[in-house]
C-alpha positions in Angstrom: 0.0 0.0 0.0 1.3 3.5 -0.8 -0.1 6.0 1.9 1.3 9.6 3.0 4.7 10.0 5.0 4.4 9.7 9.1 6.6 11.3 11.5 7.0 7.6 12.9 8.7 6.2 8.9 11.6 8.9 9.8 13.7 6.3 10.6 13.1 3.9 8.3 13.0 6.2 5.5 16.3 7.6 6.8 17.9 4.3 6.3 16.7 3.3 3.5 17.9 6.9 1.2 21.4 6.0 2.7 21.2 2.1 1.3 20.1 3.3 -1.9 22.1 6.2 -2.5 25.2 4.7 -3.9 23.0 3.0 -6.7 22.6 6.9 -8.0 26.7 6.3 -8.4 26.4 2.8 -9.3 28.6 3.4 -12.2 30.8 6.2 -10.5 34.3 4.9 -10.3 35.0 7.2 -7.1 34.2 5.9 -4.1 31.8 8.3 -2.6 30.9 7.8 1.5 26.9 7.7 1.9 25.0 8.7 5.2 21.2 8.2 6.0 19.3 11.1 5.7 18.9 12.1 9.6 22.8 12.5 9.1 22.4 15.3 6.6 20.9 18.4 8.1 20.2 20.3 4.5 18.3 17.6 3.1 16.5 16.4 5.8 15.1 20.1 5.9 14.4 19.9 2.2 12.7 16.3 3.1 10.6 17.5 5.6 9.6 20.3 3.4 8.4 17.6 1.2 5.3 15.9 0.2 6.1 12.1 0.7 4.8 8.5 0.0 5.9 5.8 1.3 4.9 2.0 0.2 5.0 -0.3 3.1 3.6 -4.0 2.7 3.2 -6.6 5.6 4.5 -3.9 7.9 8.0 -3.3 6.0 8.6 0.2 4.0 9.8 -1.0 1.1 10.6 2.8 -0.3 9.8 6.3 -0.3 9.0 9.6 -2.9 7.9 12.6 -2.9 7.7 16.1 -4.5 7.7 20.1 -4.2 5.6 21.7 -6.4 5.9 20.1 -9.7 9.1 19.0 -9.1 10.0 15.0 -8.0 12.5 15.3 -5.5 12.8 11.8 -4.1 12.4 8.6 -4.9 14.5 5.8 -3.3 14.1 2.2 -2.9 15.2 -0.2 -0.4 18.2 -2.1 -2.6 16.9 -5.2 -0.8 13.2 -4.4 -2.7 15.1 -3.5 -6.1 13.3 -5.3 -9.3 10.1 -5.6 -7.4 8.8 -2.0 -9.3 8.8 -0.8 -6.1 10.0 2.7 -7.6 7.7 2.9 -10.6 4.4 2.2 -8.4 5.7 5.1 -6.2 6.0 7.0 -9.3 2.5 6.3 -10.8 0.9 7.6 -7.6 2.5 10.5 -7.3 1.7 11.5 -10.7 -1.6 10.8 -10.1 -1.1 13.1 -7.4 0.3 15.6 -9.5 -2.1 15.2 -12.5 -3.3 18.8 -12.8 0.1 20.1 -13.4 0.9 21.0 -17.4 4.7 20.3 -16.1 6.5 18.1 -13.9 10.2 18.4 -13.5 13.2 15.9 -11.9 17.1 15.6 -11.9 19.2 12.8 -11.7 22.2 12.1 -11.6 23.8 11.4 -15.5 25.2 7.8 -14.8 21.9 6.7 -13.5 20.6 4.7 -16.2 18.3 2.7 -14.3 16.4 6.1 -13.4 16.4 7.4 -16.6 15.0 4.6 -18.3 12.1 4.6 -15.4 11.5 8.2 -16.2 11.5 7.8 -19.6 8.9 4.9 -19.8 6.5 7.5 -18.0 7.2 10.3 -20.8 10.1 12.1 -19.3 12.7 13.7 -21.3 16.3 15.2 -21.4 16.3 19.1 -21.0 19.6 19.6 -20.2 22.6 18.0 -18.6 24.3 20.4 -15.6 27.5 20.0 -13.6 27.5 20.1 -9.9 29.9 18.9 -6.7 29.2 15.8 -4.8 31.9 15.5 -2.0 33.5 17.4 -3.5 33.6 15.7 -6.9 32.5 17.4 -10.0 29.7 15.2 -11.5 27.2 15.5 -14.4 23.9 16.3 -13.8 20.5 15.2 -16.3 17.3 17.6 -15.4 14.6 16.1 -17.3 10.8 16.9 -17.7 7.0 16.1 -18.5 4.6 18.0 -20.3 1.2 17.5 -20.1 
């Protein structure tokens, strides 16, 4: 079942963006160091600024999106849960949820090819590639978009 975000999934939630995090890398030949999201003040803010789903089934979270606006900010899936389409059923719903907007917006990172071809299956495409520092590492950037 996918239902809204509750104070109580922090944890859980928490955990499971640092276990999925280095998939965003997978094919990133620097070794970055990942931390659960409790452990990183500016984007826990910009979490909890957030509107977020979570699907859970027989009592485990299995993963977690959400957006701002028109704009998908997270989606992150247990690793344990991969291949399950645990990702593209959050997605679904929160287009639904987002159905009234003419445009919806994301960015991944480049190397994420797993991401960009779920995106793309649901009408996404490339606007423009940007550069930007992850631990201090330049990296390249892919912002991609929906019109409705």
């Amino acid at each position: 079942m996918i239902r809204p975000y509750q104070r109580k999934d922090l944890a859980r939630v928490s955990e499971i963006y640092g276990l999925a995090r280095p998939y965003e890398f997978d094919t990133d030949s620097y070794q970055f160091e990942f931390k659960n999201l409790i452990d990183e003040p500016d984007n826990l803010k910009n979490f909890l600024q957030s509107i977020i789903f979570v699907l859970e089934e027989e009592g485990a979270i299995k993963g977690f999106g959400g957006y701002v606006g028109d704009y998908i900010a997270w989606l992150y899936v247990d690793p344990k849960f991969h291949r399950q389409k645990v990702g593209l059923r959050l997605l679904k719903h929160i287009l639904q949820k987002l159905k009234n907007k003419k445009l919806l917006r994301i960015s991944i990172v480049k190397s994420n090819l797993a991401a960009r071809a779920c995106y793309e299956s649901l009408g996404f495409r490339e606007t423009e590639t940007f550069n930007f520092k992850f631990q201090g590492q330049e990296r390249e950037g892919l912002r991609m978009k929906r019109e409705l």
